[in-house]
BAVEX-480144 format. One record per residue (C-alpha): x, y, z. Coordinates in nm, 2 decimals. Layout:
% residues N
VEXDO      xx      yy      zz
VEXDO       X       Y       Z
...
END
This chain:
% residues 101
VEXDO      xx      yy      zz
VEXDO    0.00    0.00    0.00
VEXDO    0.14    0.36   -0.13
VEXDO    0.16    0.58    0.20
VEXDO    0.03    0.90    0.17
VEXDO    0.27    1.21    0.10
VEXDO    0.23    1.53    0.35
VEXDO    0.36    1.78    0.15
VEXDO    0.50    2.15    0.39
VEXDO    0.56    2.47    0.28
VEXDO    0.69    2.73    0.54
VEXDO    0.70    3.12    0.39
VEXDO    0.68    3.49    0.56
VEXDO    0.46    3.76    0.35
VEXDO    0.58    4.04    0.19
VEXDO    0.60    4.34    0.40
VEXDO    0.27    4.53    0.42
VEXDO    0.05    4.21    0.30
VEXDO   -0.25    4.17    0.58
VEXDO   -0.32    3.82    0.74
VEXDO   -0.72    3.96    0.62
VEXDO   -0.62    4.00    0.26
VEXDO   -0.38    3.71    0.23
VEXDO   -0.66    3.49    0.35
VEXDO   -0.89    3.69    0.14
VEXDO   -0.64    3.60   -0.15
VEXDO   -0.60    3.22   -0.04
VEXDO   -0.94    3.16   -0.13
VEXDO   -0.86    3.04   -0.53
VEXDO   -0.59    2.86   -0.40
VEXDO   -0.82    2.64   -0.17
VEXDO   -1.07    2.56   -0.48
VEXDO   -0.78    2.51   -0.70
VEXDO   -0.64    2.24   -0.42
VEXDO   -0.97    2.09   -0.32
VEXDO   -1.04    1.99   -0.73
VEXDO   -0.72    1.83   -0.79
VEXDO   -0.61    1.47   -0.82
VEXDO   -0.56    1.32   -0.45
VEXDO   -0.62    1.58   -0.25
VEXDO   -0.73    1.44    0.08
VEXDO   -0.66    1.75    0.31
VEXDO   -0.55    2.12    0.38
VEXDO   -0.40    2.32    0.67
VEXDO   -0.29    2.67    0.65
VEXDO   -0.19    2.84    0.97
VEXDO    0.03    3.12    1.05
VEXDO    0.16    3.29    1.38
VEXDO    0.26    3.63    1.54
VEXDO    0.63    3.57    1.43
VEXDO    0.53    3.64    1.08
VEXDO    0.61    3.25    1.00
VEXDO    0.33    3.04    0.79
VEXDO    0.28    2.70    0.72
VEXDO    0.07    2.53    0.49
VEXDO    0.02    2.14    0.49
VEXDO   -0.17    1.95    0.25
VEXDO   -0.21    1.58    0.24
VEXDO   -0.20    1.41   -0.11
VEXDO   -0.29    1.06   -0.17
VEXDO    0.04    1.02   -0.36
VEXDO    0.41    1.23   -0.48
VEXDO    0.30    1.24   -0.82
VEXDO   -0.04    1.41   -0.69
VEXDO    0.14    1.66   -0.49
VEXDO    0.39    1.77   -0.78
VEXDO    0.15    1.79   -1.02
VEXDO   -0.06    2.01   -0.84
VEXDO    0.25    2.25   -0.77
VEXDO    0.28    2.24   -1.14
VEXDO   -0.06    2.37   -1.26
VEXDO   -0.07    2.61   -0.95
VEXDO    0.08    2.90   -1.15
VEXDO   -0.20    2.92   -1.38
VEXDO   -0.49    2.86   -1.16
VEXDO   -0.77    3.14   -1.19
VEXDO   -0.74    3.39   -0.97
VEXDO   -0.47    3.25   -0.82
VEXDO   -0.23    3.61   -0.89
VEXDO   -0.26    3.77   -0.57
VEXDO   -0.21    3.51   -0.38
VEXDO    0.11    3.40   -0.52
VEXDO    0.23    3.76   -0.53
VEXDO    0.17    3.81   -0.12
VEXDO    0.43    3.54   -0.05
VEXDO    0.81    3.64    0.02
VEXDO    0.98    3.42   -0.21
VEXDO    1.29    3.43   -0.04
VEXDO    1.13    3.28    0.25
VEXDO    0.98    2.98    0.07
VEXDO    1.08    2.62    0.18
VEXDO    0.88    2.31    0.03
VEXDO    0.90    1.98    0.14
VEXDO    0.75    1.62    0.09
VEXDO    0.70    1.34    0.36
VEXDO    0.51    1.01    0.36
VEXDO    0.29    0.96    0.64
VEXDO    0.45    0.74    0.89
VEXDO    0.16    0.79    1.17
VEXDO   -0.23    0.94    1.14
VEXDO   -0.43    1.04    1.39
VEXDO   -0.76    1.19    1.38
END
């Protein structure tokens, strides 16, 4: 059985970007998730340090890269891009070793 893959990215926001209107922007990128090939789940948090992280659980690599891929040229996915500090970004996959609900 194929383990599922957690995939983490941890990012800051550019300098004068809201936590209201990045959420407000985040929106497309939660439809665009949700609709694609193994999705299975979504957390995005963020903290008083200025430090976000967004987890989203895939039902396989291949589902998780692909999705990266075709990110870029979701709709109305431009502002929400743009509000992230790409200098900050760090991506990573895992496979899920323990799950509990």
């Amino acid at each position: 059985m194929q383990k599922h893959v957690i995939e983490t990215v941890l990012f800051k926001l550019k300098d004068g970007i809201s936590t209201e209107a990045f959420l407000e922007a985040a929106k497309p990128s939660t439809t665009y998730v949700e609709g694609c090939k193994g999705f299975v789940a979504r957390r995005l948090s963020g903290g008083a340090a200025g430090q976000w992280v967004e987890t989203i659980e895939w039902e396989s690599l291949e589902d998780a890269q692909a999705a990266s891929a075709g990110l870029p040229q979701a709709e109305g996915i431009g502002a929400f891009l743009a509000a992230v500090d790409e200098t900050s970004l760090a991506m990573h996959h895992t496979e899920v070793q323990i799950s509990l609900r």
